[in-house]
DOTOR-538580 format. One record per atom (N, C-alpha, C): residue in one letter; atom name; chain; x, y, z. Coordinates in nm, 2 decimals, m for minus. Layout:
REM residues N
  r   a  c       u       v       w
  A  CA  A       X       Y       Z
...
//
This chain:
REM residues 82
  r   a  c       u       v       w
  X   N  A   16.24    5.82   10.16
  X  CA  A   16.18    5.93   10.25
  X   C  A   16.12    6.03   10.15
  X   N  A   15.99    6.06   10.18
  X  CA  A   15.94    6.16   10.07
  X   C  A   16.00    6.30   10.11
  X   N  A   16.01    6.38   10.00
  X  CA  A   16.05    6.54    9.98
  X   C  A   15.89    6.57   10.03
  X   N  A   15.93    6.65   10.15
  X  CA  A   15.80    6.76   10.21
  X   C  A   15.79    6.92   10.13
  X   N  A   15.86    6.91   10.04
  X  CA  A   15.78    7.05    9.99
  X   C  A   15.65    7.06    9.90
  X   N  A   15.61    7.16    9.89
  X  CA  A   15.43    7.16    9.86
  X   C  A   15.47    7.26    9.72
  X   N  A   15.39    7.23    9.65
  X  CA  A   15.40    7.29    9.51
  X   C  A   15.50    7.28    9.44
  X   N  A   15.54    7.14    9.45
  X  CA  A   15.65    7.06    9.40
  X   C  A   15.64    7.11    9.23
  X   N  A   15.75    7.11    9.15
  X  CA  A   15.79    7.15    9.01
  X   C  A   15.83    7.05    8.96
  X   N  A   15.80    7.02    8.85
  X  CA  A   15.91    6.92    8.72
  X   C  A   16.03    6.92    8.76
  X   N  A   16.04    7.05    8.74
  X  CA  A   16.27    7.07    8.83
  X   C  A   16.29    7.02    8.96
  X   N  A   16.18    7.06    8.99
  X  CA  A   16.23    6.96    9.16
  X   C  A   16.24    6.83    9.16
  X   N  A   16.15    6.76    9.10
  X  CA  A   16.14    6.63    9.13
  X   C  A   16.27    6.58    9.05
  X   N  A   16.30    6.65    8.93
  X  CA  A   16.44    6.58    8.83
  X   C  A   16.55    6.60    8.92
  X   N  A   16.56    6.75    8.97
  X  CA  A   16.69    6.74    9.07
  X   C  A   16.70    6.64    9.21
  X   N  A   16.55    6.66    9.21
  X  CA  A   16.57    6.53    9.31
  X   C  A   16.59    6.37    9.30
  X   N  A   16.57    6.37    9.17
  X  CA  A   16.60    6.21    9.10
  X   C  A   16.70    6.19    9.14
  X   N  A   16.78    6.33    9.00
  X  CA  A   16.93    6.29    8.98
  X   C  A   17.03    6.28    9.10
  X   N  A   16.99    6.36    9.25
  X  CA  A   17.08    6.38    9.34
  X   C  A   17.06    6.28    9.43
  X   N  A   16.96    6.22    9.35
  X  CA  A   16.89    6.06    9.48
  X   C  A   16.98    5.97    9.40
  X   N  A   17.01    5.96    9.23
  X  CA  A   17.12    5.87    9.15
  X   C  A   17.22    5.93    9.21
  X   N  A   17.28    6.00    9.23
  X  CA  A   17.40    6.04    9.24
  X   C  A   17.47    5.96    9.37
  X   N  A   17.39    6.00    9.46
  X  CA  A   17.43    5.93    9.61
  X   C  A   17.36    5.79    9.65
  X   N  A   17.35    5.70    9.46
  X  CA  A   17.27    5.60    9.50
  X   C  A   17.16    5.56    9.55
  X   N  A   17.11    5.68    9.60
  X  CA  A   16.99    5.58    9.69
  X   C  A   16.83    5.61    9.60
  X   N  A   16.78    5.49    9.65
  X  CA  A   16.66    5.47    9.60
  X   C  A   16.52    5.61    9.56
  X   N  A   16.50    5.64    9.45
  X  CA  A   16.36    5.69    9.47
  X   C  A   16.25    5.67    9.37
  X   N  A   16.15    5.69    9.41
  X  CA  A   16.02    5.65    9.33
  X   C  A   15.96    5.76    9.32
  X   N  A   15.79    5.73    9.25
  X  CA  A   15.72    5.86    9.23
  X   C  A   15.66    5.86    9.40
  X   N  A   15.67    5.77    9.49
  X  CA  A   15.62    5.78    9.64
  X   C  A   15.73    5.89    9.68
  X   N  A   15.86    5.93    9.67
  X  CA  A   15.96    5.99    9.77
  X   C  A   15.94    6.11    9.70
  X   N  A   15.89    6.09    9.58
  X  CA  A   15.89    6.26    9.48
  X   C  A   15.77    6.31    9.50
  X   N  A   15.68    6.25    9.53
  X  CA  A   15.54    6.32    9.56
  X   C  A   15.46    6.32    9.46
  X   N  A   15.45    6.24    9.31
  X  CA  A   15.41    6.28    9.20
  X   C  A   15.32    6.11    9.16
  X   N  A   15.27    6.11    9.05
  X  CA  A   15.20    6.04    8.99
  X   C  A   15.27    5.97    8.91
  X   N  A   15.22    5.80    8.94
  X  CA  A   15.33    5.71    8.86
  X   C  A   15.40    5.72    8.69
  X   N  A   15.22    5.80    8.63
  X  CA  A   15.26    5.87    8.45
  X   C  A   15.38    5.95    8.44
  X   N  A   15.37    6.07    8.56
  X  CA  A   15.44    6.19    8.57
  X   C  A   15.56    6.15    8.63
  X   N  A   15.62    6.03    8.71
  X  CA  A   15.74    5.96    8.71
  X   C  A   15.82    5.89    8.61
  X   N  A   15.71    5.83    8.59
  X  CA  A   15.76    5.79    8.39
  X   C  A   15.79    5.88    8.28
  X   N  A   15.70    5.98    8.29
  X  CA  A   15.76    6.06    8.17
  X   C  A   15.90    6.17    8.28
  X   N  A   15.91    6.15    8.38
  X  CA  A   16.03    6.19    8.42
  X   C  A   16.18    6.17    8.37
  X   N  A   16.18    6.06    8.39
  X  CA  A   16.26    5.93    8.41
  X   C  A   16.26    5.91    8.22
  X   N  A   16.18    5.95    8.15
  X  CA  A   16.21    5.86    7.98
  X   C  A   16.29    6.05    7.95
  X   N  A   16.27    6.18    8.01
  X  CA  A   16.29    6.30    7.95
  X   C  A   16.47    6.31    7.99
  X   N  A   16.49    6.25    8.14
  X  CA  A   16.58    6.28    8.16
  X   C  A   16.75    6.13    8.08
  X   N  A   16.64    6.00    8.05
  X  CA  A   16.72    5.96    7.96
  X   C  A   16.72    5.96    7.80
  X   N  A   16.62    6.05    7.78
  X  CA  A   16.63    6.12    7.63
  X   C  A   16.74    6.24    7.63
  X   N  A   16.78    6.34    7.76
  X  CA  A   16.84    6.42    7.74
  X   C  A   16.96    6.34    7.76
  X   N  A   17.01    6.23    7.79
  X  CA  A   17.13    6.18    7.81
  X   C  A   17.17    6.20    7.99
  X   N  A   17.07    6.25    8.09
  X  CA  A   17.09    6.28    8.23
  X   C  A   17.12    6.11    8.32
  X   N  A   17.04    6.02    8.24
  X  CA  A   17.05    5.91    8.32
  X   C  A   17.07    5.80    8.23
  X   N  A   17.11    5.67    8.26
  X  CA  A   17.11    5.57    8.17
  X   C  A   17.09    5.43    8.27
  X   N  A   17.04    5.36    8.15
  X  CA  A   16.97    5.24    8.26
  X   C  A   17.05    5.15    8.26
  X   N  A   17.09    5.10    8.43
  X  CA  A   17.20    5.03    8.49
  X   C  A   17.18    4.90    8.48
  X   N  A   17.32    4.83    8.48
  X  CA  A   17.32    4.67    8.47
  X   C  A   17.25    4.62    8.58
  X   N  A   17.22    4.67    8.71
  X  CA  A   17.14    4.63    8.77
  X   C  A   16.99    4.69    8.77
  X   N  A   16.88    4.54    8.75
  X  CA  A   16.75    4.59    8.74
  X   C  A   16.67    4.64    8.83
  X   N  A   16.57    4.73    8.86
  X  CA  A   16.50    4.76    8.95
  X   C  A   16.45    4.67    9.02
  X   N  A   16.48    4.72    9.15
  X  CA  A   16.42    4.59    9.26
  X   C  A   16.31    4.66    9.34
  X   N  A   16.29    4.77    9.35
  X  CA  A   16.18    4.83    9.37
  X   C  A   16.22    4.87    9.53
  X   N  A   16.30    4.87    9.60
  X  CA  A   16.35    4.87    9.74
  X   C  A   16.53    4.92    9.73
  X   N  A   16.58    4.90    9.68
  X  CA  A   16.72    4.94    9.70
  X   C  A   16.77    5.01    9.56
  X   N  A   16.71    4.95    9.39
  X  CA  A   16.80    5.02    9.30
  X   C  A   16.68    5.05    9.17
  X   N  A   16.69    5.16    9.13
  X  CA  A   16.58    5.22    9.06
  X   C  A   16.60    5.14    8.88
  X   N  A   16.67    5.09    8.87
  X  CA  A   16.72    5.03    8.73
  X   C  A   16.79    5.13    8.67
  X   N  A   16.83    5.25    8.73
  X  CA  A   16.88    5.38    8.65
  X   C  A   16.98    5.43    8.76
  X   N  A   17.08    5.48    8.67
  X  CA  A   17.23    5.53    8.72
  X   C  A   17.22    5.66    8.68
  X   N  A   17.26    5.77    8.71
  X  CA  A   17.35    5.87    8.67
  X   C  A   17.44    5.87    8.54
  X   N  A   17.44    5.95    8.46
  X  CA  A   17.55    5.95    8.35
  X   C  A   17.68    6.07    8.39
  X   N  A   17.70    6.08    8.35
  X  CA  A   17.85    6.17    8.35
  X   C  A   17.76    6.31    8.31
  X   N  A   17.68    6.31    8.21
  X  CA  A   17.64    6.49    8.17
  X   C  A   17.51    6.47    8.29
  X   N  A   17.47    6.43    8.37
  X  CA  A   17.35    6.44    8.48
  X   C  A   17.49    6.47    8.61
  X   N  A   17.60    6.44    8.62
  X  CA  A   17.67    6.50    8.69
  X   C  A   17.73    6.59    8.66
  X   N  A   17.75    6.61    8.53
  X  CA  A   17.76    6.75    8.46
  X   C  A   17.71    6.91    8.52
  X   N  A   17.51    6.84    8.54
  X  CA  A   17.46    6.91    8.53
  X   C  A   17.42    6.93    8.68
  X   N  A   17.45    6.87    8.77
  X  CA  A   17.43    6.88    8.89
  X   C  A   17.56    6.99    8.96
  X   N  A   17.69    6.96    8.88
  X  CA  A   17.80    7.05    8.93
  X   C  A   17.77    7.18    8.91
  X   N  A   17.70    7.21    8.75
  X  CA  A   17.67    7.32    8.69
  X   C  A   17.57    7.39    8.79
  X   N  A   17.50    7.37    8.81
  X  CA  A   17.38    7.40    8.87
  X   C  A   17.29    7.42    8.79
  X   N  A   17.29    7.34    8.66
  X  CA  A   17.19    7.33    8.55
  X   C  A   17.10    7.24    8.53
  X   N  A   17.00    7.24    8.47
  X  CA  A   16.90    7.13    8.44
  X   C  A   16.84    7.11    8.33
//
C-alpha cells in the first residue's frame, strides 16, 4: 500500500523501510513513493550502516524484499533514531 504523504524525505522512506522489515511485510520503491535509483541507493545506505542485512530468503517481488531487519535497525527504531 503506498505511504500518502507528499514531500516525502530520505528519513521517511528509511523509517518506512525499516518499520515495513520489522513487521515483515513487503515494500518497494512503488509503496515509498520514490524512484527505483533512489530505492537502491536506500536500501545499499541502510545496509552499509548495518540497519538491514540480506535474508536467506530471496526477493520474490510480492511477499519478501530479500532484506531483513538487523538487531541495530531495531535498535534504531526503539531509539527513535536514524
Amino acid at each position: 500500500e503506498p505511504r500518502k504523504k507528499k514531500n516525502r524525505t530520505q528519513d521517511d522512506s528509511r523509517w518506512d523501510l525499516l518499520k515495513a522489515l520489522k513487521e515483515r511485510r513487503y515494500v518497494d520503491e512503488r509503496a515509498l513513493l520514490c524512484q527505483r535509483a533512489d530505492y537502491e541507493d536506500l536500501v545499499r545506505g541502510l545496509l552499509d550502516r548495518g540497519y538491514i542485512v540480506e535474508s536467506s530468503v530471496p526477493c520474490d517481488g510480492r511477499w519478501n524484499t530479500g532484506y531483513a531487519i538487523s538487531q541495530t535497525g531495531l535498535d534504531a527504531i526503539e531509539c527513535g533514531r536514524n
